[in-house]
MOPAC internal coordinates of N, CA, C and O (Angstrom, degrees):
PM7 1SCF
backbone

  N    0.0000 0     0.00 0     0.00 0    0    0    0
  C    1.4448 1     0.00 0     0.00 0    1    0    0
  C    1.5244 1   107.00 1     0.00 0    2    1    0
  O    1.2310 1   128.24 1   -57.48 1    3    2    1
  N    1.4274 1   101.73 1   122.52 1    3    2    1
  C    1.7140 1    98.22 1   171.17 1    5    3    2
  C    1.5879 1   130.29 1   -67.82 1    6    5    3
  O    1.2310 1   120.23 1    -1.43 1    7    6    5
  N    1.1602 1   117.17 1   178.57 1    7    6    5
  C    1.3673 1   123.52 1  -168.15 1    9    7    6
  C    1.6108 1   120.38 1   -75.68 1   10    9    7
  O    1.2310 1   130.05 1   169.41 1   11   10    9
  N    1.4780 1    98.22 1   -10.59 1   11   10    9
  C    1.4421 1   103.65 1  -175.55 1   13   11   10
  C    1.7184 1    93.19 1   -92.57 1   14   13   11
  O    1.2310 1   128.10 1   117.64 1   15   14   13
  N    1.5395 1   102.01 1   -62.36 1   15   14   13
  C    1.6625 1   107.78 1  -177.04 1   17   15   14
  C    1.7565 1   125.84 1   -42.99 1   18   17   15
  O    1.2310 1   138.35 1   158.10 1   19   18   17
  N    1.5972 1    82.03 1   -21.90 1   19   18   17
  C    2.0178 1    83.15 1   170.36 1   21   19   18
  C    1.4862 1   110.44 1   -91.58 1   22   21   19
  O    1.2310 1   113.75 1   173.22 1   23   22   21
  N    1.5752 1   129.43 1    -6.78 1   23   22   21
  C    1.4033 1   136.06 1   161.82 1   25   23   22
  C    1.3436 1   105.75 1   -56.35 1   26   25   23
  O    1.2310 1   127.57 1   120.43 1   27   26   25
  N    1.6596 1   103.03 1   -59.57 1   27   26   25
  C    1.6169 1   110.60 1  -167.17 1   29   27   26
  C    1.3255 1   106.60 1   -45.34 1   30   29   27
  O    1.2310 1   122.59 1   124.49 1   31   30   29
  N    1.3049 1   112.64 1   -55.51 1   31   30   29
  C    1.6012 1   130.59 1  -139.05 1   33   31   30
  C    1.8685 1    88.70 1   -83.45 1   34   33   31
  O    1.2310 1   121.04 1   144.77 1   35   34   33
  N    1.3700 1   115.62 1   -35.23 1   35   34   33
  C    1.3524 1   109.83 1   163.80 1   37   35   34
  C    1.6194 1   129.62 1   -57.04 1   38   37   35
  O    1.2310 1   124.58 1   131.00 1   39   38   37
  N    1.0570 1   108.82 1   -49.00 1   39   38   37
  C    1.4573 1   121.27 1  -179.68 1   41   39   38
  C    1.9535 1   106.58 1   -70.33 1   42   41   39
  O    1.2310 1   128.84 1   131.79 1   43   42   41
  N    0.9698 1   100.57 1   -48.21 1   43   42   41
  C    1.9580 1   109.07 1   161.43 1   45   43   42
  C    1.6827 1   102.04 1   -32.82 1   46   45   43
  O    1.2310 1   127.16 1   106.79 1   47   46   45
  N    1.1908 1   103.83 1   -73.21 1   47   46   45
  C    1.4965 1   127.71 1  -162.30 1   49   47   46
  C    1.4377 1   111.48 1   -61.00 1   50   49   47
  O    1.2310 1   117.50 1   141.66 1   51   50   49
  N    1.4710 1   122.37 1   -38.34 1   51   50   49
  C    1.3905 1   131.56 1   174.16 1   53   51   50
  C    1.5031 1    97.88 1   -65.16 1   54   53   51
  O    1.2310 1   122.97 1   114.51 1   55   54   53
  N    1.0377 1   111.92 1   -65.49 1   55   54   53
  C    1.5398 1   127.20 1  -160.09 1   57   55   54
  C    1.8208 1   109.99 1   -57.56 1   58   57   55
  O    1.2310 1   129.69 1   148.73 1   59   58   57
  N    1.5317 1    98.92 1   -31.27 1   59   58   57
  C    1.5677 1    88.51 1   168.76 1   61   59   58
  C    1.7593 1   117.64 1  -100.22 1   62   61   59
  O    1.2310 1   126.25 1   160.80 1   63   62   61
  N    1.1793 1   105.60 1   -19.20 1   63   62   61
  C    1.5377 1   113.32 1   162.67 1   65   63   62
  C    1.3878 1   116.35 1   -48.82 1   66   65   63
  O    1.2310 1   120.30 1   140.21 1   67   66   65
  N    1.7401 1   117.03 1   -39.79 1   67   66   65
  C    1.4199 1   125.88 1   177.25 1   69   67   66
  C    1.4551 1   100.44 1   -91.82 1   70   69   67
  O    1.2310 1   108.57 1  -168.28 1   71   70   69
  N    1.6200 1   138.98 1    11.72 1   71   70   69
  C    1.2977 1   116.13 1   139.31 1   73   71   70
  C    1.3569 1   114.41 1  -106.92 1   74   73   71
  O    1.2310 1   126.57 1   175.67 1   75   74   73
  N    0.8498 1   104.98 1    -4.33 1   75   74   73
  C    1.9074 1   103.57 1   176.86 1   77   75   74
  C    1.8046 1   101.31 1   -62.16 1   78   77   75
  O    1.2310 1   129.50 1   124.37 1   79   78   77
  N    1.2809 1    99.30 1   -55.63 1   79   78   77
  C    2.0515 1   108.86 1  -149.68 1   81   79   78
  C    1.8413 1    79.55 1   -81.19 1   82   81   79
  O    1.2310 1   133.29 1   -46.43 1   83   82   81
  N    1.5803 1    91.93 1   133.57 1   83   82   81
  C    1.5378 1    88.83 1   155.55 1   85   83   82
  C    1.3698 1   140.33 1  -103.77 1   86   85   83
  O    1.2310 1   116.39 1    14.10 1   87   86   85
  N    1.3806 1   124.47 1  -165.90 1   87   86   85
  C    1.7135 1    94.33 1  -140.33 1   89   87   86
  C    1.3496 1   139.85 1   150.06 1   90   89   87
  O    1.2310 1    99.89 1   -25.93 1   91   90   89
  N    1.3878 1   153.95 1   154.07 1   91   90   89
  C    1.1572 1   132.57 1   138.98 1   93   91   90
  C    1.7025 1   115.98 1   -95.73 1   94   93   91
  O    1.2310 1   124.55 1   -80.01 1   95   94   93
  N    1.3302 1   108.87 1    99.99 1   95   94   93
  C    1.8020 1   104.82 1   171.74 1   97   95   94
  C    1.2167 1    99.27 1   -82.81 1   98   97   95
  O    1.2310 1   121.12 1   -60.19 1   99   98   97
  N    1.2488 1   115.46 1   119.81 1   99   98   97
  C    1.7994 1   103.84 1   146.15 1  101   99   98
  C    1.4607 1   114.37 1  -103.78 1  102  101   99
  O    1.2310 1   129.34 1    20.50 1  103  102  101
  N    1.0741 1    99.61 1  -159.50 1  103  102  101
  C    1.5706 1   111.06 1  -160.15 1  105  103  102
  C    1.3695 1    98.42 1   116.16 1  106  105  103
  O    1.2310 1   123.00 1   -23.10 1  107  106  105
  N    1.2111 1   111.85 1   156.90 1  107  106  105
  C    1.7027 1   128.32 1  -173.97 1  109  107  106
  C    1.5863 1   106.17 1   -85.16 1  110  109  107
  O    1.2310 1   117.56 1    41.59 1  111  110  109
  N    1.5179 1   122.24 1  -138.41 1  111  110  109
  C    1.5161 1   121.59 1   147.12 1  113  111  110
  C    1.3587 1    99.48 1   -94.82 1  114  113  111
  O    1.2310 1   105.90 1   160.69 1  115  114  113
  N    1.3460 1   143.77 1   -19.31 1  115  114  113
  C    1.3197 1   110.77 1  -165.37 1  117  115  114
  C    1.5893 1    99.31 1   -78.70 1  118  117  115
  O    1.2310 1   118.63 1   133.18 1  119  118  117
  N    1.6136 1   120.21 1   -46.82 1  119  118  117
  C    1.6933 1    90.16 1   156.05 1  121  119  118
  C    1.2537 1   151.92 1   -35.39 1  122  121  119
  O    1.2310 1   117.49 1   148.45 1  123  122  121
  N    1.3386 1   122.39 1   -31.55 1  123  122  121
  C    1.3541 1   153.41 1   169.28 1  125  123  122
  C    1.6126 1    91.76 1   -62.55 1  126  125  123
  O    1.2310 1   119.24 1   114.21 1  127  126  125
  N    1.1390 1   119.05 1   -65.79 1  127  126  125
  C    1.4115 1   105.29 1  -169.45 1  129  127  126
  C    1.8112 1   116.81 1   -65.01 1  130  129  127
  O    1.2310 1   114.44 1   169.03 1  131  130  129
  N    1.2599 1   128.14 1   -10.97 1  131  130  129
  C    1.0356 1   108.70 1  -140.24 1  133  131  130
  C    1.7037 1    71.80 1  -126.32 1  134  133  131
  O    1.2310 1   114.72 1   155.46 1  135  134  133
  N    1.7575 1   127.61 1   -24.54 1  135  134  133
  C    1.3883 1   104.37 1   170.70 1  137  135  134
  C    1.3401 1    98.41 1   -80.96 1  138  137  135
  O    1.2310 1   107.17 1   166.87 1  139  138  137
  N    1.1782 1   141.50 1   -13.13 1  139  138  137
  C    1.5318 1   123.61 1   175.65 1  141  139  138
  C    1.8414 1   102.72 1   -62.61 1  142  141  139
  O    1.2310 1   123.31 1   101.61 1  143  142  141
  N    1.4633 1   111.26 1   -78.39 1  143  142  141
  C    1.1727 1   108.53 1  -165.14 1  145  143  142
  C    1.3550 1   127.39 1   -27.33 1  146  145  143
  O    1.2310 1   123.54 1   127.35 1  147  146  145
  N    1.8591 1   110.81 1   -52.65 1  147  146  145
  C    1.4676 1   125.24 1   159.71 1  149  147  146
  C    1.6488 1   114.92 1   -43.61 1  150  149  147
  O    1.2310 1   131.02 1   128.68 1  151  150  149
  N    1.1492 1    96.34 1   -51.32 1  151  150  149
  C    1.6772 1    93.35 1   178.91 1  153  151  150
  C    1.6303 1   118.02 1   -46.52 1  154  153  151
  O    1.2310 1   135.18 1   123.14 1  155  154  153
  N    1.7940 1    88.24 1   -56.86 1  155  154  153
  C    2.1191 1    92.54 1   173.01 1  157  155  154
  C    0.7892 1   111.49 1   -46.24 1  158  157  155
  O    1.2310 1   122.44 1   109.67 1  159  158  157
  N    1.3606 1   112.93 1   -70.33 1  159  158  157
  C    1.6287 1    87.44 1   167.81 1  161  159  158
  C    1.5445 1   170.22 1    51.98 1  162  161  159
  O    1.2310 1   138.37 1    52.38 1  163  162  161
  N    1.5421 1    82.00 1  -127.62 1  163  162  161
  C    1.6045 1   124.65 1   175.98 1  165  163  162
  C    2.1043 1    84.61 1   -62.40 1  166  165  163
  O    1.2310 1   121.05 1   110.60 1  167  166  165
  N    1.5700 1   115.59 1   -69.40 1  167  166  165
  C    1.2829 1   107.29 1  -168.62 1  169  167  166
  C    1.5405 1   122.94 1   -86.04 1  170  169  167
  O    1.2310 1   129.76 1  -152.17 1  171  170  169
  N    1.3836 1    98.79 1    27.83 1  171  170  169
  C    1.6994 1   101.70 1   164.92 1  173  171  170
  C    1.4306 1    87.61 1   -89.79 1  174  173  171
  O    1.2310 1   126.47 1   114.04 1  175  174  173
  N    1.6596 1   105.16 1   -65.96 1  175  174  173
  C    1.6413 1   110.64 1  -168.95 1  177  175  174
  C    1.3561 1   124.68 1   -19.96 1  178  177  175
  O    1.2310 1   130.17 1   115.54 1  179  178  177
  N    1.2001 1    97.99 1   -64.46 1  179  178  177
  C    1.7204 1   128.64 1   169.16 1  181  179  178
  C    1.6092 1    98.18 1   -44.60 1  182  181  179
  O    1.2310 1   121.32 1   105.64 1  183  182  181
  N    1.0361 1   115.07 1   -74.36 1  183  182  181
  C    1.1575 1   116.20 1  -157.66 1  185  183  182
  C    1.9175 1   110.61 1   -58.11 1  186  185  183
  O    1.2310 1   123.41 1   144.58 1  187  186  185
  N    1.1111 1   111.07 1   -35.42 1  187  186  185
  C    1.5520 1   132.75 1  -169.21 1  189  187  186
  C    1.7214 1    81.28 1   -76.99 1  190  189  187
  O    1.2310 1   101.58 1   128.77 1  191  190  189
  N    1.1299 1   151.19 1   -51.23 1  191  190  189
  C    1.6289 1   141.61 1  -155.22 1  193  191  190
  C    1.3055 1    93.48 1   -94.91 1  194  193  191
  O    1.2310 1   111.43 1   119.71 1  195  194  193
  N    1.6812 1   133.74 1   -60.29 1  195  194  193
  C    1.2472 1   104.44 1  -165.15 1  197  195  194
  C    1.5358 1   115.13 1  -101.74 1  198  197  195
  O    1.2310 1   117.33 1  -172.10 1  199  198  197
  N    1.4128 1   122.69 1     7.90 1  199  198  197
  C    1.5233 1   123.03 1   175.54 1  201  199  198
  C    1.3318 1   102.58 1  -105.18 1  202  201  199
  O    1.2310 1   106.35 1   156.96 1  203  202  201
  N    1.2600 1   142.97 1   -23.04 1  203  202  201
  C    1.2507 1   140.86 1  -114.06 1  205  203  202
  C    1.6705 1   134.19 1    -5.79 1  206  205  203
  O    1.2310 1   134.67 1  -111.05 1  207  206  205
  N    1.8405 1    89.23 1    68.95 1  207  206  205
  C    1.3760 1   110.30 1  -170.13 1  209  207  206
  C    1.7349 1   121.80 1   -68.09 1  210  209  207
  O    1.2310 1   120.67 1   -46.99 1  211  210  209
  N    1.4584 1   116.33 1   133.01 1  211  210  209
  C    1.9184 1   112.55 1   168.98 1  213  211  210
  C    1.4633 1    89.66 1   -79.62 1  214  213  211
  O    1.2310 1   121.29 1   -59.43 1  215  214  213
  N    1.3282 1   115.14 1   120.57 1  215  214  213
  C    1.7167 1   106.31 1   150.00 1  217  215  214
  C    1.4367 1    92.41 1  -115.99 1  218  217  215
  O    1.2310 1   102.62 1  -102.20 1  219  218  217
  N    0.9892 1   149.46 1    77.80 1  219  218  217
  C    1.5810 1   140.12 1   121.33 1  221  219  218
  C    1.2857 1   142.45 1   -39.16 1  222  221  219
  O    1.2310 1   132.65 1   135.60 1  223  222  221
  N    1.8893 1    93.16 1   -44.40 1  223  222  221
  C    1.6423 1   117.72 1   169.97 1  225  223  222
  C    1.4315 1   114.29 1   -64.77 1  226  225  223
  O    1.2310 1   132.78 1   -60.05 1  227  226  225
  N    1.3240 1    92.92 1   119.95 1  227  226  225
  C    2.2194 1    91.01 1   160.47 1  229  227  226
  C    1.6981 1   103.15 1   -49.84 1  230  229  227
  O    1.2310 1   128.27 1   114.78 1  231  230  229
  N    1.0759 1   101.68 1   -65.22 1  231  230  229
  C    1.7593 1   103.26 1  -146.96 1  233  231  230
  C    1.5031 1   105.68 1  -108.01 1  234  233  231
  O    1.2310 1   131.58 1  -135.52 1  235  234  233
  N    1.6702 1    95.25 1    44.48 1  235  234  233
  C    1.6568 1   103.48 1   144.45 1  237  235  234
  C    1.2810 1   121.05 1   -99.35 1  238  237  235
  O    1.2310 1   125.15 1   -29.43 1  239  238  237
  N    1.5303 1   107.72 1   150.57 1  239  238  237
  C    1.6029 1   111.38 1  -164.94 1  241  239  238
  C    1.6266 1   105.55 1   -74.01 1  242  241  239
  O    1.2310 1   123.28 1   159.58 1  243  242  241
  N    1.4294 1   111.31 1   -20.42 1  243  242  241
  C    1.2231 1   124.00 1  -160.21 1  245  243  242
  C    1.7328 1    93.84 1   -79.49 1  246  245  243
  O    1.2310 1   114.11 1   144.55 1  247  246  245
  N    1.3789 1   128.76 1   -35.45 1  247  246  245
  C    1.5786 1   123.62 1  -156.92 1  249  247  246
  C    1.9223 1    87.04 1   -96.19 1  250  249  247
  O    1.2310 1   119.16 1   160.29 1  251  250  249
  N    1.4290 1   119.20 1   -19.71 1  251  250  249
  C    1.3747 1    96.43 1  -171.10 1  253  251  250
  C    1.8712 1   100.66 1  -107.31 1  254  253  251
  O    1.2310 1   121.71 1   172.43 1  255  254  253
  N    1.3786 1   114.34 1    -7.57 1  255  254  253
  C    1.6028 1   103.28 1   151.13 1  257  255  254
  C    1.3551 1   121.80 1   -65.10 1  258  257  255
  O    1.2310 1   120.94 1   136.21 1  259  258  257
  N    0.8559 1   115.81 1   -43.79 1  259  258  257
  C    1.8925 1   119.24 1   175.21 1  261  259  258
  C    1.5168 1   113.61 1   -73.91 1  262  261  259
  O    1.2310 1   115.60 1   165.95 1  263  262  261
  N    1.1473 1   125.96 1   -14.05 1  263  262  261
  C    1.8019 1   135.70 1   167.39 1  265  263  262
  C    1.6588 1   106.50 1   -66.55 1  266  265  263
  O    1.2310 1   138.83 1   114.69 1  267  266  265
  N    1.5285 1    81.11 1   -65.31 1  267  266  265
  C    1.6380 1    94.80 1   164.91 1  269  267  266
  C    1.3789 1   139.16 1   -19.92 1  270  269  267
  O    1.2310 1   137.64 1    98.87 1  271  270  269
  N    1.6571 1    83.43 1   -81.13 1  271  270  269
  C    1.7223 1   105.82 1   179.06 1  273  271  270
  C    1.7285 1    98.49 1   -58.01 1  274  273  271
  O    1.2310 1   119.83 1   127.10 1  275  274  273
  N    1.4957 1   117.92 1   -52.90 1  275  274  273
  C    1.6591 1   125.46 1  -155.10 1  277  275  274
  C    2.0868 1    84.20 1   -60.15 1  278  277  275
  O    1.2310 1   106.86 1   119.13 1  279  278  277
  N    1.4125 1   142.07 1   -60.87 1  279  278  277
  C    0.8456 1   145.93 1  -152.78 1  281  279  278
  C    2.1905 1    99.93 1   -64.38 1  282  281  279
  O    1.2310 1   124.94 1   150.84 1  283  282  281
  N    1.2407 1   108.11 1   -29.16 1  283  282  281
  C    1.4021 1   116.56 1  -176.94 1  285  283  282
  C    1.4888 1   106.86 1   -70.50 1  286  285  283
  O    1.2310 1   127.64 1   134.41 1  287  286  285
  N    1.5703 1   102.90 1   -45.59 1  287  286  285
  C    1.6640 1   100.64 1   157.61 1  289  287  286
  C    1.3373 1   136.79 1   -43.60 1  290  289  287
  O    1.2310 1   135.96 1   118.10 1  291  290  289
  N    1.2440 1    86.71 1   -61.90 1  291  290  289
  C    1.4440 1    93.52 1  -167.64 1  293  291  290
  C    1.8009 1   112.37 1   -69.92 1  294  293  291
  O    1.2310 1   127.22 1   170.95 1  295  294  293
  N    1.1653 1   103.71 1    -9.05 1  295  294  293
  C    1.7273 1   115.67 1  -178.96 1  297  295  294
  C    1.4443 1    97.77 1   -84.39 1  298  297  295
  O    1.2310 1   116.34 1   134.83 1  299  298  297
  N    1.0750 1   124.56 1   -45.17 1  299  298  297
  C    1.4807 1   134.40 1   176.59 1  301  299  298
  C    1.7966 1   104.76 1   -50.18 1  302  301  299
  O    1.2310 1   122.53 1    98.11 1  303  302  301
  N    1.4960 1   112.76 1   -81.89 1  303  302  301
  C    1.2994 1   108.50 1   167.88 1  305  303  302
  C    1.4717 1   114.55 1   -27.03 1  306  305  303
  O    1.2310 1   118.48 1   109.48 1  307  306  305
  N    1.3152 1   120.51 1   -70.52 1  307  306  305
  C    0.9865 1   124.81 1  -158.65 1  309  307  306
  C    1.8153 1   125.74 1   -57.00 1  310  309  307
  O    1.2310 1   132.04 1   139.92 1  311  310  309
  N    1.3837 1    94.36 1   -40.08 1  311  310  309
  C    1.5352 1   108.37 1   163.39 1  313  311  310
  C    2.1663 1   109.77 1   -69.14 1  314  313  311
  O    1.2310 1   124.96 1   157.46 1  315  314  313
  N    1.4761 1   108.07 1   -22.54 1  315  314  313
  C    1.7340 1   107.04 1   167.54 1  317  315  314
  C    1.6382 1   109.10 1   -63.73 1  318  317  315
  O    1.2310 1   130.09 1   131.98 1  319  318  317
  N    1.5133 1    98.14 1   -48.02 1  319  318  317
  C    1.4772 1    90.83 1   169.39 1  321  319  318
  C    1.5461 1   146.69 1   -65.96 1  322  321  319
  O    1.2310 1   127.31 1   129.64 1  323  322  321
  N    1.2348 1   103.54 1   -50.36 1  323  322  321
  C    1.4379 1   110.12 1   163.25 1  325  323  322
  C    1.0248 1   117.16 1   -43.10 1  326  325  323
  O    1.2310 1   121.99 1   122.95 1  327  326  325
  N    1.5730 1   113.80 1   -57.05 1  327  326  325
  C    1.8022 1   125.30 1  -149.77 1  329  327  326
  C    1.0942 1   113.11 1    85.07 1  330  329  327
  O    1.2310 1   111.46 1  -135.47 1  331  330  329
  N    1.3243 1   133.68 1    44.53 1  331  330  329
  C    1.5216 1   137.50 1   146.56 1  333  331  330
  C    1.9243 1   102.44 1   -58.43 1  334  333  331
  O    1.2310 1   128.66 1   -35.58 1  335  334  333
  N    1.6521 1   100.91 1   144.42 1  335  334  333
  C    1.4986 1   106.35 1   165.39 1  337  335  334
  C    1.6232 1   103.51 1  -107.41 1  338  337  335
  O    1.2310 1   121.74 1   -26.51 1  339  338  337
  N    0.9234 1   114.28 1   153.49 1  339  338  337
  C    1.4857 1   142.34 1   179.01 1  341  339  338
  C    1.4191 1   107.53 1   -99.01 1  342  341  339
  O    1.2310 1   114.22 1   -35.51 1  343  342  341
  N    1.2639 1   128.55 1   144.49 1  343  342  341
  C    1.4733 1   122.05 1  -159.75 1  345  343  342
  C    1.8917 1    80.54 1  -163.48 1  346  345  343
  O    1.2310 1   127.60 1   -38.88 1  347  346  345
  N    1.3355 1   102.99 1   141.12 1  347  346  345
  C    1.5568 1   111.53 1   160.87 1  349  347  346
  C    1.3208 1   134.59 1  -111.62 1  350  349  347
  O    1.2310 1   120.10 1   180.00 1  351  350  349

């Protein structure tokens, strides 16, 4: 996967991670982009040690569930750190 397509697939991944968790996230997109990317990441990593996942493919379901999930993490942490509240 090229360098642009792991931007995309980052900013995708942020952006639905921040509608999944409920909440107020802010951050702009360039936050969005940069907890996505970290997130890919985090759930390639993950995914490569305990699945022993290929994400190479853009538009496997398998590399953008683990973007996903890795981006939900890292939103999670990230809202522990700050101190964002979560509200439903």
């Amino acid at each position: 996967m090229g360098f642009l397509s792991f931007l995309l697939l980052g900013l995708i991944a942020g952006s639905l991670a921040k509608m999944i968790l409920p909440g107020d996230r802010g951050g702009g997109w360039f936050m969005t982009l940069l907890l996505g990317v970290v997130g890919a990441m985090v759930g390639g990593w993950l995914g490569g040690i305990l699945f022993n996942a290929n994400l190479q493919e853009f538009f496997s379901l398998q590399t953008w569930a683990l973007a996903i999930g890795g981006s939900i993490v890292v939103l999670l942490i990230w809202g522990a750190i700050t101190g964002r509240k979560t509200s439903a």
